[in-house]
C-alpha positions in Angstrom: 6.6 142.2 272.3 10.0 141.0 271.6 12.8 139.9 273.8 16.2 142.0 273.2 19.4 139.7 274.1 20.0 142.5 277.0 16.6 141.8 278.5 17.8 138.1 278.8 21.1 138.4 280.0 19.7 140.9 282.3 17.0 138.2 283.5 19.8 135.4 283.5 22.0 137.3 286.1 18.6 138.7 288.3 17.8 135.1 288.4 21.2 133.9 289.3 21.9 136.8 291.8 18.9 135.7 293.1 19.8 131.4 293.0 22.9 132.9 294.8 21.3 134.7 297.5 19.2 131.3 298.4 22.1 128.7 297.9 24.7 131.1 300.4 21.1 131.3 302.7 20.8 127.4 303.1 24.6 127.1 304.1 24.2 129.9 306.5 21.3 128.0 308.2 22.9 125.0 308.4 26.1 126.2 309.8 23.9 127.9 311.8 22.4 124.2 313.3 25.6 122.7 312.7 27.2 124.7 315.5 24.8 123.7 317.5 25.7 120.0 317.1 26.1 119.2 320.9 22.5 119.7 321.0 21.6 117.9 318.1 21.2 114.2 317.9 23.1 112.3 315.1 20.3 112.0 312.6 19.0 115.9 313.5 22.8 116.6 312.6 23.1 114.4 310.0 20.1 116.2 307.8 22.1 119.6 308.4 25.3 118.6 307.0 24.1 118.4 303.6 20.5 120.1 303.1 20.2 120.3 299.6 21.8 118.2 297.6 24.5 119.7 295.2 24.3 122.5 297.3 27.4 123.6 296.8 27.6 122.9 293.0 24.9 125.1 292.6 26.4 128.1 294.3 29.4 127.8 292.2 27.1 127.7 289.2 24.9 130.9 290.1 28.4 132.5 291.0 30.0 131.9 287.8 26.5 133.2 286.0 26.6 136.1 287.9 29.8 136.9 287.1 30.0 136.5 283.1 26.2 138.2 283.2 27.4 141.5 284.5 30.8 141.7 282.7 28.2 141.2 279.7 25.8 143.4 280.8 28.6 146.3 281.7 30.7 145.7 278.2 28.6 148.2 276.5 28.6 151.1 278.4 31.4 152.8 279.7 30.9 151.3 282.7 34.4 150.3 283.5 35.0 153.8 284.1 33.0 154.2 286.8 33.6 152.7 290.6 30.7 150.2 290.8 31.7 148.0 288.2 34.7 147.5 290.0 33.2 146.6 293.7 30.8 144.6 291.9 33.4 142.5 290.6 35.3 142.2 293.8 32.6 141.6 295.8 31.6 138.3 293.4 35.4 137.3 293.4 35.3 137.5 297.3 32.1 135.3 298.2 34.3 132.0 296.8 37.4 132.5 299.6 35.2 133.7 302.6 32.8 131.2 301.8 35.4 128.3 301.5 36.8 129.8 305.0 33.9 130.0 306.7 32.7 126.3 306.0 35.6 125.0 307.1 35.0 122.6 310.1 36.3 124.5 313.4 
């Protein structure tokens, strides 16, 4: 059995799509207990302002894998052509603004 380069791209961006999915989850969840600070003692607050550590490095990371995967795996079809290429794109080119804009503090 032998391993094509397409097959690995293809499991590099599954795998980062999937990194992507879990980072953008753990900032959701502690937003999500972060709004709820008043509630929350310093030290209960404290763990959610930073969950995992390089946190955000890593969503960058799986973002920017993500990105350069699928314009790799798309370059040789036609897929250009076609509409989902283009969503695809914009939808991966839109998760760094909202996600800077909705982790601002309030």
């Amino acid at each position: 059995m032998s391993i094509t380069l397409y097959s690995l791209v293809l499991f590099v961006h599954v795998a980062a799509v999937l990194t992507l999915f879990a980072t953008l989850s753990f900032e959701v969840l502690s937003l999500f207990y972060l709004r709820q600070a008043s509630s929350l003692t310093l030290t209960e607050a404290h763990l959610w302002i930073e969950p995992v550590p390089r946190l955000p490095l890593m969503t960058a990371g799986s973002g920017l894998v993500v990105f350069i995967s699928g314009v790799s795996l798309a370059m040789p079809m036609p897929a250009f052509e076609l509409a989902w290429p283009k969503v695809a794109t914009a939808a991966v080119l839109m998760i760094a603004p909202f996600r800077s804009a909705l982790s601002e503090p309030l």
